[in-house]
MOPAC internal coordinates of N, CA, C and O (Angstrom, degrees):
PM7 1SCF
backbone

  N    0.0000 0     0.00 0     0.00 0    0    0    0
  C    1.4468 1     0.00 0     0.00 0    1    0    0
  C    1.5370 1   107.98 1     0.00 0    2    1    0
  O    1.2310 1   126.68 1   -42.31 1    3    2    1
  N    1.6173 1   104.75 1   137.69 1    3    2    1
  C    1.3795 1    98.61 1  -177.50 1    5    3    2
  C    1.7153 1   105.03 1   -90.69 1    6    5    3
  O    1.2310 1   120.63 1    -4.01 1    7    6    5
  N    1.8382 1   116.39 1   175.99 1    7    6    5
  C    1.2372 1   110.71 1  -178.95 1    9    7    6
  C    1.5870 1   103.29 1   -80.15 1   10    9    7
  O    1.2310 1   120.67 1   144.29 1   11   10    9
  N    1.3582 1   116.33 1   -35.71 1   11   10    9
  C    1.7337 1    96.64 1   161.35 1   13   11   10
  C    1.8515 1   122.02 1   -47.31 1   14   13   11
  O    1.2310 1   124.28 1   162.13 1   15   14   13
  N    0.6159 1   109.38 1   -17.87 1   15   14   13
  C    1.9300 1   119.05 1  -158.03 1   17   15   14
  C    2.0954 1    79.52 1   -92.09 1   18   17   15
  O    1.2310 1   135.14 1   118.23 1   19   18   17
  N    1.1027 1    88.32 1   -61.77 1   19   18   17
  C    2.0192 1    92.49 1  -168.24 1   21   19   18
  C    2.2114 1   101.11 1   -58.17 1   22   21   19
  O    1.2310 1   128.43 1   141.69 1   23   22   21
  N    1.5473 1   101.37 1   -38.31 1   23   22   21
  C    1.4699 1    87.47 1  -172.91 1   25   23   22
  C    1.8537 1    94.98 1   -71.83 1   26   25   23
  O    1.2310 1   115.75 1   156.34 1   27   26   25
  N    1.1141 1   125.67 1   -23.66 1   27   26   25
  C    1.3018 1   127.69 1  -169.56 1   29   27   26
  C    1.7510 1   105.84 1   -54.46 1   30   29   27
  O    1.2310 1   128.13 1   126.19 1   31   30   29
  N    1.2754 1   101.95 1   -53.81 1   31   30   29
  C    1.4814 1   128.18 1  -161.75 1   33   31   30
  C    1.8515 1    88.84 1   -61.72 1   34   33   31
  O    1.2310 1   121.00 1   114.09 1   35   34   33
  N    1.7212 1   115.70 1   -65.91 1   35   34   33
  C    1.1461 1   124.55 1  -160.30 1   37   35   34
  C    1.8883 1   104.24 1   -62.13 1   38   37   35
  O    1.2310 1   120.05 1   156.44 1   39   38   37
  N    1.2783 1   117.50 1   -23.56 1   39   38   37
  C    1.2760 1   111.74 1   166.92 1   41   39   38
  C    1.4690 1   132.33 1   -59.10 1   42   41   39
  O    1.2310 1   131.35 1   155.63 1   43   42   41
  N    1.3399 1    95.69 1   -24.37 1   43   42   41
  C    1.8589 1   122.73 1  -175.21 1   45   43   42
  C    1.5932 1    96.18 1   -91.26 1   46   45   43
  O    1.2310 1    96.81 1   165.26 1   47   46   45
  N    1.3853 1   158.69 1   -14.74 1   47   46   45
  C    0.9243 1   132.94 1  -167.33 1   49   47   46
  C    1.5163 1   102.25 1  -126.88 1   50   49   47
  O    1.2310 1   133.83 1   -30.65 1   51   50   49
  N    1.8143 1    90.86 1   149.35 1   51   50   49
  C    1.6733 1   103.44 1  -168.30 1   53   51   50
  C    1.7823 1   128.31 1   -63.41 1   54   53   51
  O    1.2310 1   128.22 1   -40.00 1   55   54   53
  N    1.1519 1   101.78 1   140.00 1   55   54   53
  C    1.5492 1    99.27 1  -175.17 1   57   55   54
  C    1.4561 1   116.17 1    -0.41 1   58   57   55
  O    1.2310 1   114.40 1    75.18 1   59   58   57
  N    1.0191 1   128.21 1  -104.82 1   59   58   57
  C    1.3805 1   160.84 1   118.24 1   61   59   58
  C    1.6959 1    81.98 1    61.74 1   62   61   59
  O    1.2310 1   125.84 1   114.83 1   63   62   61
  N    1.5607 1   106.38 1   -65.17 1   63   62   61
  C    1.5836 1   111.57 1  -160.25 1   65   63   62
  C    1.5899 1    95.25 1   -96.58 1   66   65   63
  O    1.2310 1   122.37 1  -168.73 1   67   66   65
  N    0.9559 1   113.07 1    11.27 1   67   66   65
  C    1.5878 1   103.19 1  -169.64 1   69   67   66
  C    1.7304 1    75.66 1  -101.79 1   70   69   67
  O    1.2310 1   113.13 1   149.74 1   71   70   69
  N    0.9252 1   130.59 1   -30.26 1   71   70   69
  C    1.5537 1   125.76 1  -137.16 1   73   71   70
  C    1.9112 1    99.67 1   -91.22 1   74   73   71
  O    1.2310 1   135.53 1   145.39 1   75   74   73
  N    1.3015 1    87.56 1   -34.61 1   75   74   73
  C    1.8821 1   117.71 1   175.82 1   77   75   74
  C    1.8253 1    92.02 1   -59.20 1   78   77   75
  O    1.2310 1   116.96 1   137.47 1   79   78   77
  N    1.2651 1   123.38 1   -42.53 1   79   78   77
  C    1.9028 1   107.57 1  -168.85 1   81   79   78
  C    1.2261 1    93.45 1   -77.91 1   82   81   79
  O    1.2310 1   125.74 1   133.62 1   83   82   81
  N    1.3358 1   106.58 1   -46.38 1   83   82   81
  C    1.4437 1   105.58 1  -154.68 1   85   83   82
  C    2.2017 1   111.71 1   -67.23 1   86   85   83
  O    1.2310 1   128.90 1   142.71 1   87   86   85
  N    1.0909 1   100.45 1   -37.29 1   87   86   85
  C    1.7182 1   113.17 1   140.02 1   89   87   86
  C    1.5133 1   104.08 1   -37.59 1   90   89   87
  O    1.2310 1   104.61 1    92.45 1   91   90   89
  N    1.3765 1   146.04 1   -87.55 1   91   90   89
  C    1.3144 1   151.49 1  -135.86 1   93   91   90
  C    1.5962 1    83.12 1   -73.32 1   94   93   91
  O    1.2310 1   114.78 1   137.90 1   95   94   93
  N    1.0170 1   127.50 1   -42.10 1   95   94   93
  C    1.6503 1   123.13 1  -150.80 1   97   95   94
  C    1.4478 1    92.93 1   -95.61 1   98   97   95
  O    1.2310 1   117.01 1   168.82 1   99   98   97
  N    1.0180 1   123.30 1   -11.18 1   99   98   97
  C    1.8617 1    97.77 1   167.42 1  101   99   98
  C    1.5501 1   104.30 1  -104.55 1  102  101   99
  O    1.2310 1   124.91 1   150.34 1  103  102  101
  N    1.1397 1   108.18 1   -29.66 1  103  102  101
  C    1.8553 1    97.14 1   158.96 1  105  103  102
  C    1.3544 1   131.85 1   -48.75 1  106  105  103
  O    1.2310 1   125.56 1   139.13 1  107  106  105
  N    1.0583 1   106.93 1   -40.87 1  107  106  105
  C    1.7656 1   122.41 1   146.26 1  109  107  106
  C    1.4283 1   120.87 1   -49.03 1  110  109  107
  O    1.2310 1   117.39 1   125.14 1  111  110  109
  N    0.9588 1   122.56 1   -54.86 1  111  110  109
  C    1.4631 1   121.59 1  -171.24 1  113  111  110
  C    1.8220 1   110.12 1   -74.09 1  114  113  111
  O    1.2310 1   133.01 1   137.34 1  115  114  113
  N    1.3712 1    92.47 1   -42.66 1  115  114  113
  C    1.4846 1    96.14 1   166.23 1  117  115  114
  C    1.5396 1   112.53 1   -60.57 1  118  117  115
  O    1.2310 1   112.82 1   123.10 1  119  118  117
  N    1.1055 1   131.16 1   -56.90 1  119  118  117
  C    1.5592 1   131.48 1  -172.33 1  121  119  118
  C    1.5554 1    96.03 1   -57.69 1  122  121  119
  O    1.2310 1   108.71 1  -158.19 1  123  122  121
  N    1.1945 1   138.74 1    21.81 1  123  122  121
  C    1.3668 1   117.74 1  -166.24 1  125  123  122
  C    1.5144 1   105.39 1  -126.65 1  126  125  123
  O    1.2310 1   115.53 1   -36.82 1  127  126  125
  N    1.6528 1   126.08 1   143.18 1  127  126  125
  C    2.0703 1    80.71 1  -164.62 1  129  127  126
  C    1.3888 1    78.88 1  -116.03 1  130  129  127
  O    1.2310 1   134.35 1     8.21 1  131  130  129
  N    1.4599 1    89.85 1  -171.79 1  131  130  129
  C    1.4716 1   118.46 1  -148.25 1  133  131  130
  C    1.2871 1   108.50 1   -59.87 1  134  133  131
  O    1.2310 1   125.98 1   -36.72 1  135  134  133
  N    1.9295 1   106.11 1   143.28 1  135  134  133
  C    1.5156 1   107.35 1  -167.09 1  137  135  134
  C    1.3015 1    99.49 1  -100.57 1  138  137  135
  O    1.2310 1   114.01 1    -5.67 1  139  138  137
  N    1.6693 1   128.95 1   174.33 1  139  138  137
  C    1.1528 1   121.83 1   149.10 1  141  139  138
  C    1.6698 1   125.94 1   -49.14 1  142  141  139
  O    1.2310 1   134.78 1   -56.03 1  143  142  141
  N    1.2801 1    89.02 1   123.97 1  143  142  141
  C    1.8173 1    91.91 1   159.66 1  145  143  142
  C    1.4189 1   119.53 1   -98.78 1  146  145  143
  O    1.2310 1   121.22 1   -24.66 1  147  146  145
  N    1.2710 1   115.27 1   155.34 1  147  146  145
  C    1.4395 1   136.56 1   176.60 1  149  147  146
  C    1.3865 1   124.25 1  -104.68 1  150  149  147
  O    1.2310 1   115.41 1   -64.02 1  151  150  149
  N    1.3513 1   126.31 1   115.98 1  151  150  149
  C    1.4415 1   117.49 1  -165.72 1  153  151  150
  C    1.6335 1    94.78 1  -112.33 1  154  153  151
  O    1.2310 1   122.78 1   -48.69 1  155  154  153
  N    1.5712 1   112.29 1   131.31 1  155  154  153
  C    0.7774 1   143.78 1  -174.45 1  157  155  154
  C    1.9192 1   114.02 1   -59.67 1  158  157  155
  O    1.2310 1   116.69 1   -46.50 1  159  158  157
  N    1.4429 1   123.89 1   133.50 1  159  158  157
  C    1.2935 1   102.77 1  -154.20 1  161  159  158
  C    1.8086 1   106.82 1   -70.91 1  162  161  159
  O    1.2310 1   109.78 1   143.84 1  163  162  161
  N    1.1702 1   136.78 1   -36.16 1  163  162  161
  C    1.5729 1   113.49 1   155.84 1  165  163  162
  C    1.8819 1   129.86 1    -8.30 1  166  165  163
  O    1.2310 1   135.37 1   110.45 1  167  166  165
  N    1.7267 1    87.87 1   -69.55 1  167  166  165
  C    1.1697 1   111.31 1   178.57 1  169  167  166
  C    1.5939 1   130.38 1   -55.77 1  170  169  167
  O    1.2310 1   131.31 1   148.40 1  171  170  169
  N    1.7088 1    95.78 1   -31.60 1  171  170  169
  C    1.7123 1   110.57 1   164.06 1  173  171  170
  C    1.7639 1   106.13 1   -57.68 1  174  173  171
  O    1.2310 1   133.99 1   105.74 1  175  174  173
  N    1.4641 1    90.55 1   -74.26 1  175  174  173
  C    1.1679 1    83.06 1  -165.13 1  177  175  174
  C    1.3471 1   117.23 1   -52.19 1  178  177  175
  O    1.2310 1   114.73 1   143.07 1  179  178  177
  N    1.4025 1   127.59 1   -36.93 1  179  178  177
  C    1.8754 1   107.35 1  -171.61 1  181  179  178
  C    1.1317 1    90.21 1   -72.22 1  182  181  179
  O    1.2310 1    91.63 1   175.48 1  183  182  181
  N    1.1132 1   165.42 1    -4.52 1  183  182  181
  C    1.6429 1   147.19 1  -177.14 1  185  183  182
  C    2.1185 1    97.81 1   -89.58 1  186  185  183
  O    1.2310 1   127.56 1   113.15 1  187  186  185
  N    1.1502 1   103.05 1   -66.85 1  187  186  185
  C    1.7629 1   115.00 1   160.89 1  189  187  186
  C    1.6350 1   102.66 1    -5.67 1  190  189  187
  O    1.2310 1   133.74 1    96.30 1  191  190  189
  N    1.6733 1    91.05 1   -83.70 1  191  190  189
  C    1.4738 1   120.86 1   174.21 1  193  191  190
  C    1.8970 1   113.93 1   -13.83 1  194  193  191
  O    1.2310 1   132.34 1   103.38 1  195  194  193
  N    1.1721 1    93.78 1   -76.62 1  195  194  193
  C    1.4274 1   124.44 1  -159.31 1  197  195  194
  C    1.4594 1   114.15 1   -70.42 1  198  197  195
  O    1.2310 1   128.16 1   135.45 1  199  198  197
  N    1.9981 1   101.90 1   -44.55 1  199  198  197
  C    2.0175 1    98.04 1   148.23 1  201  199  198
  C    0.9980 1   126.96 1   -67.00 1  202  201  199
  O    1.2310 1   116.47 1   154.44 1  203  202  201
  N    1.6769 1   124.32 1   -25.56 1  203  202  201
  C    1.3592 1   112.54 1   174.36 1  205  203  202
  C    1.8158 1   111.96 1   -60.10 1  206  205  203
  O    1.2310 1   115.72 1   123.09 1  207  206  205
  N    1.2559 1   125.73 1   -56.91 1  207  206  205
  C    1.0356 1   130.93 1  -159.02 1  209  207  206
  C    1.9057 1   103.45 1   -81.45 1  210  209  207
  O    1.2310 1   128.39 1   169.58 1  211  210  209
  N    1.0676 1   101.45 1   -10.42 1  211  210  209
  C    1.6289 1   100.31 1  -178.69 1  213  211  210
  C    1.7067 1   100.02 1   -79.17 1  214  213  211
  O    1.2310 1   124.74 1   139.10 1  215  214  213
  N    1.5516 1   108.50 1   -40.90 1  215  214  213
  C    1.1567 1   124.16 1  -169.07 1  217  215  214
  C    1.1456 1   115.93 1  -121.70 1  218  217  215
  O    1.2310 1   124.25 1  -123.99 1  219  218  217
  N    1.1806 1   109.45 1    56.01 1  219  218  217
  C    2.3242 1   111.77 1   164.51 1  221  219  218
  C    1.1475 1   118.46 1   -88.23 1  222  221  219
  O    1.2310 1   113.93 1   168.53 1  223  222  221
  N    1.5668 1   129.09 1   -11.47 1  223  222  221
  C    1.3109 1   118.66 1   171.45 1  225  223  222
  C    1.5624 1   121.95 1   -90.01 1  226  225  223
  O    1.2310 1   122.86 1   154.81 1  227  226  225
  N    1.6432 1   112.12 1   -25.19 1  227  226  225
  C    1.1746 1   106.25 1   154.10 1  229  227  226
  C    1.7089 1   139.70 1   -94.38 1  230  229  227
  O    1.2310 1   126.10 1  -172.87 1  231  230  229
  N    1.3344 1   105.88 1     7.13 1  231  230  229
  C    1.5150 1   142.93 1   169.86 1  233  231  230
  C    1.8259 1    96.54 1   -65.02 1  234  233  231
  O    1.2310 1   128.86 1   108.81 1  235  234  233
  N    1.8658 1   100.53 1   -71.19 1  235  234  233
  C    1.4471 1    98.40 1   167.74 1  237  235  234
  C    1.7476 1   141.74 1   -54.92 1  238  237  235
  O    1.2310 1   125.09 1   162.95 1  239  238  237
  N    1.5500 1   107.83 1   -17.05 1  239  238  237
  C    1.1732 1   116.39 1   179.75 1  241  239  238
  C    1.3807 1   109.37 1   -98.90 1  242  241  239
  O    1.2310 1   116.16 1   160.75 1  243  242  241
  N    1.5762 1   124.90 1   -19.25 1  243  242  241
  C    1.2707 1   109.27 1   173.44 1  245  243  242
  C    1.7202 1   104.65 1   -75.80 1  246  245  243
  O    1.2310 1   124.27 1   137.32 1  247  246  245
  N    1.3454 1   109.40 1   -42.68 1  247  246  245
  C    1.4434 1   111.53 1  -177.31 1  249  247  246
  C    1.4407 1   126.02 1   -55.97 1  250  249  247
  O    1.2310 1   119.65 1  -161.83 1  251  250  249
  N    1.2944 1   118.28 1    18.17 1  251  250  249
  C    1.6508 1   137.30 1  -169.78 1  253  251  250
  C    1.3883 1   104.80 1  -103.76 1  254  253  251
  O    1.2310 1   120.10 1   180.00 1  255  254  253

């Protein structure tokens, strides 16, 4: 069965049972550990930003 064929199926069944996957599928997601995240380039840079300037004196001493 494809996952189109399974979302097909899960569209057809009543609350109740729709509510039962959707239960199974965050139990899943929970059992799953943590993925990489991706920080968005804004988000790089103010983080970048903020170690550089938190950390320029040891920024400068490794760079020696």
């Amino acid at each position: 069965m494809t996952a189109i064929e399974v979302i097909d199926q899960i569209k057809t069944m009543s609350p109740e049972e729709r509510a039962k996957v959707v239960g199974f599928i965050r139990e899943i997601e929970a059992a799953q550990p943590p993925g990489v995240r991706h920080a968005d380039e804004k988000t790089f840079a103010q983080a970048a930003q903020w170690v550089l300037g938190e950390h320029t004196d040891l920024l400068r001493k490794l760079a020696q």
